[in-house]
VEXDREN-2710 file (C-alpha; in Angstrom, 1 decimal):
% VEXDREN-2710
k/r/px/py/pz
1/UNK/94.3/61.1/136.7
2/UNK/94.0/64.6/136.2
3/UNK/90.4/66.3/136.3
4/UNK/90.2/68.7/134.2
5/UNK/86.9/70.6/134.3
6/UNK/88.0/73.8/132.3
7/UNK/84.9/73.9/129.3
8/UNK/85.9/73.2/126.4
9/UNK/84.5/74.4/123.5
10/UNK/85.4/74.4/119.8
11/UNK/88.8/76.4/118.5
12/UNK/87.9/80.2/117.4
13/UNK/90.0/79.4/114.5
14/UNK/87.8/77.0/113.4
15/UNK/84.5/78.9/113.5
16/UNK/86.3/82.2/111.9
17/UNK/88.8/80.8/109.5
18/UNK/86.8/77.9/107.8
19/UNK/83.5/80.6/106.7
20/UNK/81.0/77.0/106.0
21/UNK/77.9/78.5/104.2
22/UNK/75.1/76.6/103.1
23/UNK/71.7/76.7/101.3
24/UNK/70.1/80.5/101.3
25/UNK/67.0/81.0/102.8
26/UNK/63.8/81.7/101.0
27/UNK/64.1/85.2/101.1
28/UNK/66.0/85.1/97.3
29/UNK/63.8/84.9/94.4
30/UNK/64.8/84.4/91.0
31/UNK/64.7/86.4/87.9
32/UNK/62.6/85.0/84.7
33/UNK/65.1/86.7/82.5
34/UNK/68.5/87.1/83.6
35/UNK/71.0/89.2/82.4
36/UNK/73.6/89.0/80.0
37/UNK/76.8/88.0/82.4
38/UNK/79.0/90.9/82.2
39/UNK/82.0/90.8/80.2
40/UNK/84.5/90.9/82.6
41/UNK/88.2/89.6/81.2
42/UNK/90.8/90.5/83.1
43/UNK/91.2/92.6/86.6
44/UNK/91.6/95.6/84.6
45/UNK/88.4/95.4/83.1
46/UNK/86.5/95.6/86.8
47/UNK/84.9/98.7/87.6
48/UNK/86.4/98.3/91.3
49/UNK/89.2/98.1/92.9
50/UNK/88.2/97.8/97.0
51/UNK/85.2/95.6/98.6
52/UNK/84.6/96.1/101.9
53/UNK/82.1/93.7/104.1
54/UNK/80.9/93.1/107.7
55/UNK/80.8/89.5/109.1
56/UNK/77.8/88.7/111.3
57/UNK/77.9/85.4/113.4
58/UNK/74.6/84.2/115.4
59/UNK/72.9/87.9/115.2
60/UNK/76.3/89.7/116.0
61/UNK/78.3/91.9/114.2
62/UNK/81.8/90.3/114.9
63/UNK/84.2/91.8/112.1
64/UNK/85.2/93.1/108.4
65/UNK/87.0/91.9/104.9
66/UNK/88.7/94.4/103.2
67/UNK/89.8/93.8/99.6
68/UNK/92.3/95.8/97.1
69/UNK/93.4/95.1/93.8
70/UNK/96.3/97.2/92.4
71/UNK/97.8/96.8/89.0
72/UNK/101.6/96.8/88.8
73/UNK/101.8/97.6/84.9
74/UNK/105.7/97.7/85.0
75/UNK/105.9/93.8/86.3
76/UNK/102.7/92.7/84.1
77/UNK/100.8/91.7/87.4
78/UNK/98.3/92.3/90.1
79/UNK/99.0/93.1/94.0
80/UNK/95.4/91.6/95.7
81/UNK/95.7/93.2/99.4
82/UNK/93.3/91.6/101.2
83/UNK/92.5/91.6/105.8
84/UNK/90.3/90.3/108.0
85/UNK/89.8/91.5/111.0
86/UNK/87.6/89.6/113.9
87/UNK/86.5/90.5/117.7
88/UNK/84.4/87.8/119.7
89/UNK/83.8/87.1/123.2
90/UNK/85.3/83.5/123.9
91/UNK/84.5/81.8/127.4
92/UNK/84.4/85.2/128.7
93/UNK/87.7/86.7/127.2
94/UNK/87.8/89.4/124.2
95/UNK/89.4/87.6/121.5
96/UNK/90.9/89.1/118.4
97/UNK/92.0/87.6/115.1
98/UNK/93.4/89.6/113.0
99/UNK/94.3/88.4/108.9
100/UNK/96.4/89.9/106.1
101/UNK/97.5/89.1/103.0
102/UNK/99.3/90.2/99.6
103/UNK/98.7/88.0/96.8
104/UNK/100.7/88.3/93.7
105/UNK/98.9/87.1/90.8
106/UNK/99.4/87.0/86.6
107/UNK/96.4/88.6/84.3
108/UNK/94.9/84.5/84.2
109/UNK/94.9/84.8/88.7
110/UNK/97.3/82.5/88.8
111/UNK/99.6/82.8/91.9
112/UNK/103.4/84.3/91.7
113/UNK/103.9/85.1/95.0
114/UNK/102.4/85.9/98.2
115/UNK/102.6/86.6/102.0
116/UNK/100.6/85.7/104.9
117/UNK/100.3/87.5/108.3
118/UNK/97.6/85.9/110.7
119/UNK/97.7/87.5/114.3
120/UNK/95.5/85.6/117.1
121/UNK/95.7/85.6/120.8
122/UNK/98.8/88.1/120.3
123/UNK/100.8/85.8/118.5
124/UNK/101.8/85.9/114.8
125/UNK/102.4/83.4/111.8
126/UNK/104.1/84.7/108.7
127/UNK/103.8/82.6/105.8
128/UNK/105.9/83.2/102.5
129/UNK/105.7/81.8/99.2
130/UNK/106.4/81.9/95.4
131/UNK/104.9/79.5/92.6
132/UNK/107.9/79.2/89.8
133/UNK/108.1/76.8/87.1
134/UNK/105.1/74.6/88.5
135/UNK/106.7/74.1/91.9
136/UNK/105.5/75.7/95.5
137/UNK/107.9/77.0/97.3
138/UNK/106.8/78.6/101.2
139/UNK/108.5/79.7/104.3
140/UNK/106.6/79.8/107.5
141/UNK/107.9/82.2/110.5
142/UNK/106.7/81.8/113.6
143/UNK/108.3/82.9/116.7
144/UNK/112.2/81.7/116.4
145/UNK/111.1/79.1/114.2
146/UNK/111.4/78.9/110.1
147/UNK/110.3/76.0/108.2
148/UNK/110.6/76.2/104.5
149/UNK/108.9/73.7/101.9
150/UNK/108.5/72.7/98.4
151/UNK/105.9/70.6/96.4
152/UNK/105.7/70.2/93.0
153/UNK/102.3/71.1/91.3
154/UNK/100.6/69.2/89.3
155/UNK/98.0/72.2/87.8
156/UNK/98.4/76.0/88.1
157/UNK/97.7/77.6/91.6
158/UNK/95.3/80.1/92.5
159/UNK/95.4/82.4/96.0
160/UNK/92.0/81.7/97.7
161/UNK/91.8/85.7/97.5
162/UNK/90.3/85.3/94.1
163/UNK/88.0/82.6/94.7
164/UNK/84.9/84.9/94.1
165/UNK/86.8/86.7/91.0
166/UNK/87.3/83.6/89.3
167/UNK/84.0/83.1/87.8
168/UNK/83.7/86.7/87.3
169/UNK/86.4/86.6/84.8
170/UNK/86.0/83.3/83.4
171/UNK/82.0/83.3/83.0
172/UNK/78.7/83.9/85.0
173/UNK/76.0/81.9/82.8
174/UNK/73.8/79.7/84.8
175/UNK/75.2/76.4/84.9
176/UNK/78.5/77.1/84.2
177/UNK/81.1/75.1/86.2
178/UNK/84.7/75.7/87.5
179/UNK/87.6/74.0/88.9
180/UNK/90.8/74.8/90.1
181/UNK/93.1/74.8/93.1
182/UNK/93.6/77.3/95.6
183/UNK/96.5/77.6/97.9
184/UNK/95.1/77.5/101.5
185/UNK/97.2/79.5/104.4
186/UNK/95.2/78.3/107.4
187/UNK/95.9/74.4/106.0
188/UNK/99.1/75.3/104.1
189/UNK/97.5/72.9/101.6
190/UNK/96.7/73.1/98.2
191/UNK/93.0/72.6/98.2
192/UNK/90.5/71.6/95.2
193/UNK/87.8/74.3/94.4
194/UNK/84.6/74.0/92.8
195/UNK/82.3/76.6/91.8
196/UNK/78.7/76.3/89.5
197/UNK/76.7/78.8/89.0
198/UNK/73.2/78.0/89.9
199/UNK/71.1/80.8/89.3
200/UNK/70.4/84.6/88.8
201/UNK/68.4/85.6/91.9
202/UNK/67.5/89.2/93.6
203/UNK/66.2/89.6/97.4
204/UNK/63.9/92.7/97.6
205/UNK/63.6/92.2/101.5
206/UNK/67.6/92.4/101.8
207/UNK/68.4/95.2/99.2
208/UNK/70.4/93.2/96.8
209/UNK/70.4/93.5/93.0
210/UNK/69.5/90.9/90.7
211/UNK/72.9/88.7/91.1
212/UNK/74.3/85.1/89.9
213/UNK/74.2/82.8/92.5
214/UNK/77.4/80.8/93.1
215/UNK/78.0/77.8/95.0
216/UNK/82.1/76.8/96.4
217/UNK/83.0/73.9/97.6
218/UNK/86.1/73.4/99.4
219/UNK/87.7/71.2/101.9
220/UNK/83.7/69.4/102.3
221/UNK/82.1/72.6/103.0
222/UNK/79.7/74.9/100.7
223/UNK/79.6/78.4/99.9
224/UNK/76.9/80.3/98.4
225/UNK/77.8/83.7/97.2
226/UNK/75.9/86.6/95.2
227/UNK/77.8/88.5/92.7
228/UNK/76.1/91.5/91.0
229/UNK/76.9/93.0/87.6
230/UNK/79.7/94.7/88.5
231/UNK/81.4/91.8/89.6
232/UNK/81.3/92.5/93.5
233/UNK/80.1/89.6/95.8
234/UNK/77.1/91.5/97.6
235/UNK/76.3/88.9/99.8
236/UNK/77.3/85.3/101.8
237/UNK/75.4/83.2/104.1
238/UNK/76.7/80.2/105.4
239/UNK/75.6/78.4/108.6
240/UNK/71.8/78.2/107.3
241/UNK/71.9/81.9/108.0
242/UNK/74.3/81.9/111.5
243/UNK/77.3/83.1/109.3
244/UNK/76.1/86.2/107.2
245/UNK/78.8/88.1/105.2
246/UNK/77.5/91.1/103.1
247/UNK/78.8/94.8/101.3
248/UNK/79.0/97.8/103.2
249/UNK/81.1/101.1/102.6
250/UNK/84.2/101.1/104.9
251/UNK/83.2/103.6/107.7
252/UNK/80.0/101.0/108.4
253/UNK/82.6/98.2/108.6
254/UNK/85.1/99.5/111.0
255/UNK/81.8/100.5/113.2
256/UNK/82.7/96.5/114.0
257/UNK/85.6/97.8/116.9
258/UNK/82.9/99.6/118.8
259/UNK/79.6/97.3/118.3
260/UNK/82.2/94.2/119.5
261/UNK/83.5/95.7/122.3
262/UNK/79.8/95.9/123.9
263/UNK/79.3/92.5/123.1
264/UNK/78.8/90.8/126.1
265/UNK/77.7/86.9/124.9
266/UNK/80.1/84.4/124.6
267/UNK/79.2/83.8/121.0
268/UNK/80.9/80.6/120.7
269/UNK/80.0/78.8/123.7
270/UNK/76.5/79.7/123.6
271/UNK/76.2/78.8/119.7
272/UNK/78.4/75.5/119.9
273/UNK/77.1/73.3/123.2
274/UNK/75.0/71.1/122.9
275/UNK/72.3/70.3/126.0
276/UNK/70.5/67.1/127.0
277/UNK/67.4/66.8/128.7
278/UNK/68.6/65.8/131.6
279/UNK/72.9/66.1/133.0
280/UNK/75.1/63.2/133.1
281/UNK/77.1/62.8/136.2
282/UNK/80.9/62.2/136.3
283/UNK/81.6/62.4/132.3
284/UNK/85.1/61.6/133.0
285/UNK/84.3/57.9/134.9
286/UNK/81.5/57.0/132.5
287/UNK/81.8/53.7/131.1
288/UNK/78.7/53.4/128.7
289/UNK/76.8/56.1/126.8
290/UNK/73.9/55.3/123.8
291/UNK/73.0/58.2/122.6
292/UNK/70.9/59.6/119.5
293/UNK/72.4/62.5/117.3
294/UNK/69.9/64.3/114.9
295/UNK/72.0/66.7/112.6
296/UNK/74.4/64.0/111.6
297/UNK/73.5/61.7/109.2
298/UNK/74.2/62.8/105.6
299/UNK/76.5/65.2/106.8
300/UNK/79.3/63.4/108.3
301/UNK/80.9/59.9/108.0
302/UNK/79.4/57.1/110.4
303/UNK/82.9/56.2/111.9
304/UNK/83.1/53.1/114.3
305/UNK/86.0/52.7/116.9
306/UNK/87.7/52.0/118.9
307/UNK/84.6/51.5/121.7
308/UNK/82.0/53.4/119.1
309/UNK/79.3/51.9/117.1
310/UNK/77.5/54.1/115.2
311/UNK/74.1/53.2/113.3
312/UNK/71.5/55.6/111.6
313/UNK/68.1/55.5/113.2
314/UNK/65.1/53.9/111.5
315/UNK/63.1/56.2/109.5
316/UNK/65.4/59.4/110.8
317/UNK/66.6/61.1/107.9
318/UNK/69.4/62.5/110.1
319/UNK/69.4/61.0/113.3
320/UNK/72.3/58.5/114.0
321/UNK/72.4/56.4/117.1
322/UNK/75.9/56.2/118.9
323/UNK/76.9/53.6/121.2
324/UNK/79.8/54.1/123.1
325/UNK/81.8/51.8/126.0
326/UNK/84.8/53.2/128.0
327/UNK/88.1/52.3/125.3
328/UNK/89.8/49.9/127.0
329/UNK/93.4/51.1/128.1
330/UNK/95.3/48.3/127.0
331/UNK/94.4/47.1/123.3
332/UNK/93.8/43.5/122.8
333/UNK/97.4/42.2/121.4
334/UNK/97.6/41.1/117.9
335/UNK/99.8/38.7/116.5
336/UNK/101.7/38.7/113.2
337/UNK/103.2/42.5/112.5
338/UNK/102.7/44.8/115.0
339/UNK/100.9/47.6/113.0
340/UNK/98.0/47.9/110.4
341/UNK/98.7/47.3/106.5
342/UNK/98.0/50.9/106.2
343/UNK/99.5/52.0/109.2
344/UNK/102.7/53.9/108.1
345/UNK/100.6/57.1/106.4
346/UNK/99.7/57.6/110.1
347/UNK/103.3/58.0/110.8
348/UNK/104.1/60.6/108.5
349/UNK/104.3/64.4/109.3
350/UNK/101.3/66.6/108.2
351/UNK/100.0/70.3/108.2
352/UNK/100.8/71.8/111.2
353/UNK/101.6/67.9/112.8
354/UNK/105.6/68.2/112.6
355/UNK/106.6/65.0/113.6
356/UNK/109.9/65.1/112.0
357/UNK/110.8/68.6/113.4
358/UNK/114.4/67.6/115.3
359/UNK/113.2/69.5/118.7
360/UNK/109.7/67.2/118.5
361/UNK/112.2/64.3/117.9
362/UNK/114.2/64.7/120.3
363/UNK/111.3/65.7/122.6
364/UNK/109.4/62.2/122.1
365/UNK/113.1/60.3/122.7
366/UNK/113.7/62.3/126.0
367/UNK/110.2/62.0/127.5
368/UNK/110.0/58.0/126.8
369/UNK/113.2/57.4/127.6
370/UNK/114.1/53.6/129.3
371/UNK/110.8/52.7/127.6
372/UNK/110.0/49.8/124.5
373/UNK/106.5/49.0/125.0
374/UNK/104.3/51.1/122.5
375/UNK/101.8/51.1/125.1
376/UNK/103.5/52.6/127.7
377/UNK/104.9/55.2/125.5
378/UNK/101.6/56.3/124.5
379/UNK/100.6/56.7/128.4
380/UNK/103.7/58.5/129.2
381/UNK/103.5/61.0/126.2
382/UNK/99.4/61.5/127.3
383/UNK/100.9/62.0/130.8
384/UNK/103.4/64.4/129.6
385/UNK/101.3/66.9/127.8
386/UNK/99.0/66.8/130.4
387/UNK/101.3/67.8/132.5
388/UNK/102.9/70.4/130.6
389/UNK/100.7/72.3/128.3
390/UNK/98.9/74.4/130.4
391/UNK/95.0/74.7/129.7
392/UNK/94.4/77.7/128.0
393/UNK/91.7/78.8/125.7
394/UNK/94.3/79.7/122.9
395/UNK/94.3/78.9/119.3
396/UNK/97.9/77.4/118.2
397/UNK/99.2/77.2/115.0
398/UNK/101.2/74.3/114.9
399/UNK/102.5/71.2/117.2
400/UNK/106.0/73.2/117.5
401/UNK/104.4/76.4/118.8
402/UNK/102.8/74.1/121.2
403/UNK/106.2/72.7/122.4
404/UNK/107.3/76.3/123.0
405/UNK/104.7/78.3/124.4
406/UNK/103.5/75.2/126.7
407/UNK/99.6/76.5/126.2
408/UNK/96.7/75.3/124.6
409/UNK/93.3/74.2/124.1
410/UNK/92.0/71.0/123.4
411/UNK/93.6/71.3/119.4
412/UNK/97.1/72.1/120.9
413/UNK/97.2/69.2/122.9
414/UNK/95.8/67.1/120.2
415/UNK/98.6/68.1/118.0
416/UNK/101.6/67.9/119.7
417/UNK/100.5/64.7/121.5
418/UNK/100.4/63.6/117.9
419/UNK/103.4/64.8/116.4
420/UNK/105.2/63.2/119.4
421/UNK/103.7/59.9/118.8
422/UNK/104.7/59.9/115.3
423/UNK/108.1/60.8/115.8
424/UNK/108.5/57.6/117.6
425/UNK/107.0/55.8/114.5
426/UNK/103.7/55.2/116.5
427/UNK/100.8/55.3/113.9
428/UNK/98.5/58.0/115.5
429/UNK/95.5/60.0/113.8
430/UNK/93.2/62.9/115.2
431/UNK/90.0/62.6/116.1
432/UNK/87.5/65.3/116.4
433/UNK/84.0/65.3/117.9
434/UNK/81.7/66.3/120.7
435/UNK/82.8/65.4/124.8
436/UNK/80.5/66.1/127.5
437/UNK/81.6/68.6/130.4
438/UNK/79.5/68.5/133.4
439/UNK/77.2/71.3/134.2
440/UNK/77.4/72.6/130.5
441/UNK/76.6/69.7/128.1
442/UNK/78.8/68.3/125.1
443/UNK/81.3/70.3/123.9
444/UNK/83.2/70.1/120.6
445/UNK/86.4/68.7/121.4
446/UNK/89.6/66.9/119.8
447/UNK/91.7/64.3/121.2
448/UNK/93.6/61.2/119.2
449/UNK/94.0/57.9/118.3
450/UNK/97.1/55.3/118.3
451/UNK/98.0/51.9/117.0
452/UNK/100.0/50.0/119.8
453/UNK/99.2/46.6/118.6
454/UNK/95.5/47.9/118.3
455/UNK/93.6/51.6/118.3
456/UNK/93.1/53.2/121.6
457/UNK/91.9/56.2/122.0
458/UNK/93.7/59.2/123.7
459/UNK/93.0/62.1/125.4
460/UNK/96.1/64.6/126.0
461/UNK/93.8/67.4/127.6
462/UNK/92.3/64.6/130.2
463/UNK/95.4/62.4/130.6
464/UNK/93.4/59.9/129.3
465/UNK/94.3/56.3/127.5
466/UNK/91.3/54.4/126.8
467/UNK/88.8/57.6/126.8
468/UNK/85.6/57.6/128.4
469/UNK/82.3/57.2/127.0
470/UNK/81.3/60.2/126.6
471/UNK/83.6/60.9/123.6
472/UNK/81.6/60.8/120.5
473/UNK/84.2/60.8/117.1
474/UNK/82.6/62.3/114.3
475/UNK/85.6/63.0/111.8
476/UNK/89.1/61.7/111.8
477/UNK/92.4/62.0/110.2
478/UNK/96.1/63.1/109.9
479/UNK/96.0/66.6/110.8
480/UNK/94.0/70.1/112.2
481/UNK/92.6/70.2/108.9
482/UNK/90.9/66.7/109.1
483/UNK/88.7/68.3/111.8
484/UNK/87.3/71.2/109.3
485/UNK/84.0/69.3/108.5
486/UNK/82.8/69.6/111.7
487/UNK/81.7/73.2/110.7
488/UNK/79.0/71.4/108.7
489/UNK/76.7/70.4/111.8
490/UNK/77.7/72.7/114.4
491/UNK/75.2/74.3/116.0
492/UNK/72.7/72.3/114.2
493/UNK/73.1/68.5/116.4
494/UNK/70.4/67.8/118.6
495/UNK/71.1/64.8/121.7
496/UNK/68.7/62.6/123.1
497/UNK/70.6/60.2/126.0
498/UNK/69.0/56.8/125.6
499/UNK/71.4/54.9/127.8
500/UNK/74.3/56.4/130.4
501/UNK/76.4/54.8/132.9
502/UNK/79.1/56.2/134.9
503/UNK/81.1/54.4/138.3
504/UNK/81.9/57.9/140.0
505/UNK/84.7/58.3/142.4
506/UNK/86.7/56.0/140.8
507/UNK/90.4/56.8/140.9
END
């Protein structure tokens, strides 16, 4: 079995991509009489036309947002030009993200066309797209690779670009509440947005304005965001204050390149790991591990399996207890039909999980070759990527970029171990969690889950078929994008080990 001791720690992607804000501190207060909510119609009607805003994650500044709206009178739209632009230290390497966009949009923000261009660890995804006659048509370019696809809508489609516009120009009164979707580019899903407006608040201690107070949710996480009169979100927290996003002119955000370059702290590690009291020897030949998670409850589903039990504690609002056994490598064998009821949705492709790609096809067929057993398949495939992808703290963007670079974190392994599984009609799901790693502590971390007659779970990164116990799942599902609620508790679980047991220097 391979040993693997390289940390592990949650994607960058996920921490900068997926902005999860929550409630404000008390620092806001509100106004006894608000103001009128301006009347604000249509983009021409704004008194701007760029927002510019730093990005502060734990106490440093990491990055800016640009935004740009430019009327194209002749063609009766808008052009919303829109970047992000990120610099973090990441288990000691300078990593840079770098995001932009131009969104095409009618007078009502609905979307005509757009295009994508996200840059990370030196390699970029182009992502194309029109909306015509209620159906979604987009082209993603990676590398060599093009992949075109086309769903049919079932309600008009908004860019996320204009998620904080959208209640400037359809209303700003207290309680008033929207819905729409948004088209997301980093889940290439159309995604349900929800906005109310909950109040009309001013912070004298932080400089803002009197401002409506707006909270978002999408894909399970909040946003709370203060727009002022003139229709320009001022401010963002998110995080319970770790994520701060807030207006500043453009020379003070592009101060970002040189206040990130002497930033020493590897802001992710440090902000994402999670100690116990005391270390647990041999994480990788532990057998049993109950444990108690305060941060969870309320926040996250309690899931059980396979090898997990998971019950809240007593009198805790949001402490869960987690008991956890070594999965067993080979699934008890059940009789009757081979699979779950529900089993085939876990066969299908998903976002950035392209099991029916031919080169992931043919991929799964040649490494499992002269084998019928599910079981064994399963092991060889885990072997295989193992193997293969070599452990690198890079983000990837899809299972097929995994296939061809041969790099990857944790995520990468996760989802071209899954693709591959699925393209042998294997029901397989992602999991998503916390792992332990010795001498740091538990780590966010993703590894899988197949049906071979019954679940067992697998790790890709470990070479690992019946994981050990200290895998804790917290969120599961069919693709990258089922891990996205994590965001809600990191940096906010607290562990207490009440039972560990490990058999070191087993082979």
């Amino acid at each position: 079995m391979h040993r693997r001791q390289r940390t592990r720690s949650i994607p960058l992607l996920f921490l900068t991509l997926f902005v999860v804000f929550s409630c404000a501190p008390a620092y806001f207060d509100p106004v006894r009489t608000p103001l009128e909510p301006p009347r604000i119609r249509s983009l021409d009607d704004l008194p701007w036309r760029e927002l510019w805003a730093g990005i502060v994650f734990n106490g440093e500044k990491v990055g800016f947002t640009h935004l740009k709206i430019v009327p194209l009178p002749g063609e009766g739209l808008f052009r919303l030009e829109s970047e992000a632009h990120l610099r973090i230290r990441f288990l000691g390497l300078d990593k840079r993200v770098a995001m932009k966009s131009e969104d095409l949009v009618r007078p009502d923000l609905t979307s005509h066309a757009f295009r994508h261009e996200m840059t990370m660890d030196e390699k970029t995804l182009l992502l194309d797209g029109t909306v015509k006659d209620g159906v979604l048509r987009t082209r993603q370019t990676s590398g060599r690779e093009i992949r075109e696809t086309e769903k049919r809508l079932e309600a008009p489609l908004y860019p996320t670009a204009v998620i904080n516009l959208y209640p400037v120009l359809r209303g700003l009164a207290v309680g008033l509440r929207h819905r729409y979707d948004v088209f997301d580019p980093q889940t290439q899903s159309v995604t349900a947005v929800s906005q109310t407006v909950e109040a009309f608040e001013r912070s004298r201690a932080l400089g803002i304005e009197p401002s409506w107070k707006v909270k978002t949710s999408m894909l399970g996480q909040d946003v709370e965001t203060w727009i002022n009169p003139r229709g320009e979100a001022v401010f963002e927290l998110g995080m319970r204050g770790v994520l701060i996003t807030y207006r500043e002119t453009e020379n003070e955000a592009r101060r970002y390149l040189s206040e990130a370059s002497l930033n020493k702290k590897d802001l992710i590690l440090d902000f994402s790991v999670i100690k116990t009291e005391n270390p647990l020897a041999c994480p990788r030949e532990a057998t049993l591990l109950e444990i108690s998670l305060a941060g969870i409850a309320g926040e996250l589903p309690l899931l059980q399996g396979p090898g997990q039990e998971a019950r809240p504690d007593p009198g805790e609002a949001a402490s869960v207890t987690y008991r956890i056994r070594r999965n067993p490598a080979a699934p008890a064998k059940i009789s009757g039909p081979q699979y779950d009821v529900d089993a085939y949705r876990w066969t299908l492709p998903a976002s950035q999980v392209e099991s029916d790609h031919p080169e992931i096809v043919n991929a799964a067929r040649e490494v499992t070759k002269g084998l019928s057993d599910p079981l064994e398949k399963v092991r060889k495939l885990a072997r295989w990527v193992a193997d293969e992808v070599k452990d690198e703290p890079v983000d990837s963007f899809s299972a097929l970029e995994v296939l061809h670079t041969k790099k990857g974190e944790c995520q990468g392994h996760t989802m071209l171990y899954t693709a591959l599984a699925r393209a042998l009609g294997i029901p397989t799901r992602m999991a998503g969690g916390i792992v332990y790693m010795e001498g740091v502590g538990f780590l966010y971390h993703a590894w899988a889950e197949s049906d071979v007659g019954g679940w067992v779970s697998v790790d890709p990164t470990f070479n690992q078929v019946g994981v050990d116990a200290t895998h804790i799942k917290l969120v599961e599902g069919p693709g990258w994008v089922s891990i996205v609620p994590l965001g809600r508790v990191v940096g906010r679980v607290k562990a207490t080990v009440i039972d560990y047991q490990a058999v070191c220097g087993r082979p």
